[in-house]
N, C-alpha and C positions, 0 to 999 in steps of 0.2 A: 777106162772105167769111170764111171758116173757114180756121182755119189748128191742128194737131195739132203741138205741142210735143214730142219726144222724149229724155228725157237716159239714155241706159244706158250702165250698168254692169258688172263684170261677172259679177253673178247678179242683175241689177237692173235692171226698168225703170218708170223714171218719166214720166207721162203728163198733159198737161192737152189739152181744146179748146177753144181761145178765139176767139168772134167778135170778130171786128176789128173790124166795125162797134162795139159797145159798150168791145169790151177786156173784155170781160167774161167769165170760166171757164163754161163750158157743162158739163165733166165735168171730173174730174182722179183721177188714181186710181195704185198703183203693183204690180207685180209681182214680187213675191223669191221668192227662191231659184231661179232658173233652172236648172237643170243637177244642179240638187241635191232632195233626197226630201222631199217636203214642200211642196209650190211652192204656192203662196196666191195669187190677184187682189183686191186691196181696193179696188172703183170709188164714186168720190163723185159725184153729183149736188145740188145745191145744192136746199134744202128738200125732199128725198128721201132714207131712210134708207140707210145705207152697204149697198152689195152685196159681199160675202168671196163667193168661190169659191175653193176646195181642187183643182187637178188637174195633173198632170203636164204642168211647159214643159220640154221635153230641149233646148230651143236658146232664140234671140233669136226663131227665127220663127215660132215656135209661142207665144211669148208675145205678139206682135204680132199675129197671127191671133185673137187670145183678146181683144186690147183692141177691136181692128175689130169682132169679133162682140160684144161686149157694148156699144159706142157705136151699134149700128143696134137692139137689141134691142129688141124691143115695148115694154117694160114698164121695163127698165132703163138705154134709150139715149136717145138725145138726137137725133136725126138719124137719116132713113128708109135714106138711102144713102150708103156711105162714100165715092161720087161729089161731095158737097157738101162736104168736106174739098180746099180748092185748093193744100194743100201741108204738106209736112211739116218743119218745124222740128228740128235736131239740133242738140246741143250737141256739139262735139265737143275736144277738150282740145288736141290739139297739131298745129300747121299747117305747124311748123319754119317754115324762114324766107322759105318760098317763097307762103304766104296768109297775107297781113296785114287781110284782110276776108272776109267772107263772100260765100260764093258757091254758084249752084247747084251741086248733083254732078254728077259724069259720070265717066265711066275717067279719068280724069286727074287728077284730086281724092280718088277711091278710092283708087288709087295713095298719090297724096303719104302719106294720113290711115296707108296701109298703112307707108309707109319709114318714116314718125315713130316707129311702136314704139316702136322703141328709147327715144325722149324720152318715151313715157306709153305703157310699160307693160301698167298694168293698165286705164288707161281708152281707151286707141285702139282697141285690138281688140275691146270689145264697142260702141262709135260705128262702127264698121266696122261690124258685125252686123245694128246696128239699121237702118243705112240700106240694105243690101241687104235684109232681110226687107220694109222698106216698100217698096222695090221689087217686091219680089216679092208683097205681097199687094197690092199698089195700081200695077198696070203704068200706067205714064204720067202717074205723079201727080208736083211736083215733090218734089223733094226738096233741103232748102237746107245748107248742114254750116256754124255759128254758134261758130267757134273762140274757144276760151278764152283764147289766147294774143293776139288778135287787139288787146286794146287796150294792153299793155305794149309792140306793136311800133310803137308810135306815139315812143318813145321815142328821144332822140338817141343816136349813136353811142359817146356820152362816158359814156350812163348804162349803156348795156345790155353794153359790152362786158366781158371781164375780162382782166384784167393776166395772162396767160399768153402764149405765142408766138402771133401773130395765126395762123399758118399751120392750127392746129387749131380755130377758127373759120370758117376758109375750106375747110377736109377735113370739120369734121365739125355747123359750128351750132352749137357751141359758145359761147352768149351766155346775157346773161338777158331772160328770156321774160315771164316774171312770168304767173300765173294768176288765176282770180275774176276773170279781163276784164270779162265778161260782168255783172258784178254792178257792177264798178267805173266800166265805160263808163256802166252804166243809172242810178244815185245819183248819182254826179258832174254829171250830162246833168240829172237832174232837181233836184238844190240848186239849180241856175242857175235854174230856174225858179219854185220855188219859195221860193228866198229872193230872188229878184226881184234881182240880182246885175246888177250896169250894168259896160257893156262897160267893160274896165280893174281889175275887180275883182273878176276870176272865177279867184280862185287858191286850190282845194279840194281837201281833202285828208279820201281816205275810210278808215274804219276798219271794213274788214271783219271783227268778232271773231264766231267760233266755235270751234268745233273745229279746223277748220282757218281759219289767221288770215292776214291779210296787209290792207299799209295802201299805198295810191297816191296820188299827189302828180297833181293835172294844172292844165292853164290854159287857160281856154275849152275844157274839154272834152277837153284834147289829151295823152293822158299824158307827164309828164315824169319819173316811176320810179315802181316800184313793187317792195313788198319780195321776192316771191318771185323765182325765179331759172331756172336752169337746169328745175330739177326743183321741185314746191311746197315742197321740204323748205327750203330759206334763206328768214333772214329773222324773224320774230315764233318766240317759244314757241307751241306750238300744244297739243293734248288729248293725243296721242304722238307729235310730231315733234318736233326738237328747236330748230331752227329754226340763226339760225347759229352756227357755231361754228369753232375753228380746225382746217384743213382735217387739221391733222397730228395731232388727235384719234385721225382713221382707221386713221394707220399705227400710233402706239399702242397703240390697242386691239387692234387686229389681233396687232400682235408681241404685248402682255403674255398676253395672252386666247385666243394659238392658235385665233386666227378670221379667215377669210377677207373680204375688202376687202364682196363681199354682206352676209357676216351681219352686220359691222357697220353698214352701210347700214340693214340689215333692223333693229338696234336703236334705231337717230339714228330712224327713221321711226315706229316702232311699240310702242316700249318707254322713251321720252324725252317731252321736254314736261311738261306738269302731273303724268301720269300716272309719269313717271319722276322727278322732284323731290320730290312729293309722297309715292308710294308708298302712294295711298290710290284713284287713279281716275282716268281721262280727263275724267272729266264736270266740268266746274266748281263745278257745286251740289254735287255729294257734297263736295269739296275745300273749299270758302266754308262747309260745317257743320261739314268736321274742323277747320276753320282757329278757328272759334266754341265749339268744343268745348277749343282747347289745344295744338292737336297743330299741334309747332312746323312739321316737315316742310311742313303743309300750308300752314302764313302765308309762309312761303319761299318755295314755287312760287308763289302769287300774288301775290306782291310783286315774284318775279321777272317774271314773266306783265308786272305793269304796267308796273314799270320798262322793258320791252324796248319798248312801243306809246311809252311817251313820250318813249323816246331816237328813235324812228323819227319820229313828229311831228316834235321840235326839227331832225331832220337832213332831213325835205322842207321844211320854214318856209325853211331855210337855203337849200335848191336852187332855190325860188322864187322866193328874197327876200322874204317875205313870204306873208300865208294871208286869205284873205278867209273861208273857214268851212271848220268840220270838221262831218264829218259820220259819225254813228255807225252801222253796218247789221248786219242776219245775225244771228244765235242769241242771243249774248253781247252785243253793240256795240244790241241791240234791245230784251233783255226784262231786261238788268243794272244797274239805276240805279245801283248800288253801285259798279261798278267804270267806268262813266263818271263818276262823280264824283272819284275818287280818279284816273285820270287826268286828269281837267278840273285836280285842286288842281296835281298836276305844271307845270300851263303859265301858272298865273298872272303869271310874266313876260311873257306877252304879252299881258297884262288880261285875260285868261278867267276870266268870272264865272257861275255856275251858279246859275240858279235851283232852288233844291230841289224848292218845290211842284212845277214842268212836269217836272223829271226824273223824280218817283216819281209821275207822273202815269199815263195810261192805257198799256198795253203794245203794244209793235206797231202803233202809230201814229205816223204823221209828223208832226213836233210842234218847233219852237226851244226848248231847253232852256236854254238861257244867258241872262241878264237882256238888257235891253233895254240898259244901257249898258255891256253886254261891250265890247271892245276889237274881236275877232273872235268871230263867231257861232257857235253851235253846236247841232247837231240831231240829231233819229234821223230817220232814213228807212227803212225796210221795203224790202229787198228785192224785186226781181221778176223773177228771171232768165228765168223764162219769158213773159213780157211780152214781158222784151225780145230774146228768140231770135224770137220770134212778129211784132216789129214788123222783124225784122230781115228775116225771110222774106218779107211781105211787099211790103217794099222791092222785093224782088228778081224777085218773080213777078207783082205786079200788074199 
């Protein structure tokens, strides 16, 4: 069975096809600038050289039309007919409080994905897009919606709610949600198994570091919090968000800066983080050279950067009573030995010991990075969020 991965955005759409027999990528490829002048398809196939095509996508569904016809393509596809595709896989970011798992679509899941707006903005309405165009180029195929939010709502009522009058929780959803479900649910799921974790001592805590950052506490699997919030912006420093901070920041800024409750939103989101401490860049590497070169700004924000993962560590250690492994994923928490190591030194109250050689070992492989008589273990594991939209879907449609 085949199953078509979708995660868009909104001038962006990201694509793989994975047979589920193997689990193994058959194509993957991504489309930008939707809507905008210039629109590129860059399709991969595995020991086949990258296909770029240059042509006008004015919507989501003329970008999706474009992935269909280049996956059945003589020479460049993978698959004779987009019929051998048994479903389509969506990411979709916010399910509010009414999908706490995934499920197939239908009007009524359209709907909900439609009222959340509000909670995700910029990413509902093109997860909208894309699952009506797969409709539309693929009448009757399914189509599954693999919410983001879906594994922070695993969480107890004590952790998700916030200390404001309950009555605007009950008007408007107003909780936290926590995001990167979908990457935290898959890592967490898989430490179990692969640090062979015996029932009673499956208390794992993942450190999604990239750009955008967030870390979740769970046990057997089960989240018991996780840092972001309402919106991705609470929680960890990130590339340009700020992560959290005190709410009355807002009205501040606002009064001193004759700027509106948005534009400050739009600065905490977009012009904070690394890139606003530093004042050098979003990118972590560009900041780890200015910080190697001198430049005080830039050892600030990543000291700040660390200190905030491993005040977050100490405070799920604390909600679980204890951690059987952390475990490290995503851009940063994957290809940075530097800065797993420097949080690692943070936690040595709980005998966390780091092996050097396994941390500056190979990149982007799944690997124990802590000595053998660590206290609590510790690893990278590689994300696979499309893995695991892909195993989710076929849960659903088999």
């Amino acid at each position: 069975m085949k199953v078509l991965v979708l995660n868009c955005g909104s001038s962006s759409l990201k694509y793989q096809l994975i047979d589920m027999e193997t689990e193994g990528v058959l194509a993957k490829g991504l489309c930008e600038r939707i809507g905008i002048d210039g629109s590129v398809l860059t399709h991969k196939v595995p020991g086949k050289d990258d296909y770029v095509v240059e042509k006008a996508m004015p919507n989501h569904e003329v970008a999706v039309k474009m992935v269909m016809d280049v996956l059945v393509d003589p020479d460049k596809g993978v698959i004779s007919d987009t019929k051998e595709i048994a479903a389509v896989g969506h990411r979709v970011l916010h399910g509010g409080t009414v999908y706490s798992d995934s499920i197939v679509v239908n009007e009524d899941v359209k709907k909900v994905i439609k009222d959340c707006i509000p909670l995700g903005p910029l990413h509902n309405p093109a997860n909208l897009m894309g699952i009506e165009a797969c409709e539309a180029a693929m009448p009757g195929t399914p189509n599954v919606a693999v919410f983001d939010t879906a594994f922070g709502m695993g969480m107890e009522e004590s952790a998700y709610l916030y200390a404001i009058p309950y009555k605007y929780y009950e008007k408007y959803g107003i909780r936290r949600y926590g995001f990167h479900g979908t990457s935290h649910k898959f890592v967490s799921g898989e430490i179990i198994k692969f640090a062979n974790l015996p029932e009673g001592h499956r208390k794992v805590i993942v450190c999604h570091l990239g750009n955008g950052a967030s870390i979740s506490a769970s046990i057997d699997g089960k989240c018991v919090d996780t840092s972001m919030g309402l919106t991705p912006l609470e929680g960890l420093i990130m590339g340009t968000r700020s992560g959290d901070v005190d709410p009355a920041v807002v009205q501040f800024l606002a009064n001193n800066e004759k700027l509106t409750v948005d534009e400050v939103l739009n600065i905490l989101n977009k012009e904070s983080g690394i890139l606003g401490l530093s004042e050098v860049s979003s990118d972590f590497r560009d900041v780890e050279k200015a910080e190697a070169e001198g430049n005080h700004k830039a050892a600030v924000a990543n000291a700040a950067y660390r200190h905030r993962v491993i005040k977050y560590i100490g405070a799920y250690v604390a909600a679980m009573n204890g951690v059987d492994a952390i475990a490290f994923t995503a851009g940063v928490g994957e290809n940075d030995a530097s800065v797993r190591k420097l949080v690692c030194e943070g936690l040595s109250y709980l005998g966390v010991k780091i092996d050097d050689a396994k941390n500056n070992g190979p990149r982007g492989v799944a690997a124990q990075i802590s000595t053998d008589d660590s206290a609590v273990k510790v690893y990278v594991y590689p994300t696979n969020e499309e893995l695991a939209i892909a195993r989710e879907t076929l849960a659903l449609v088999k």
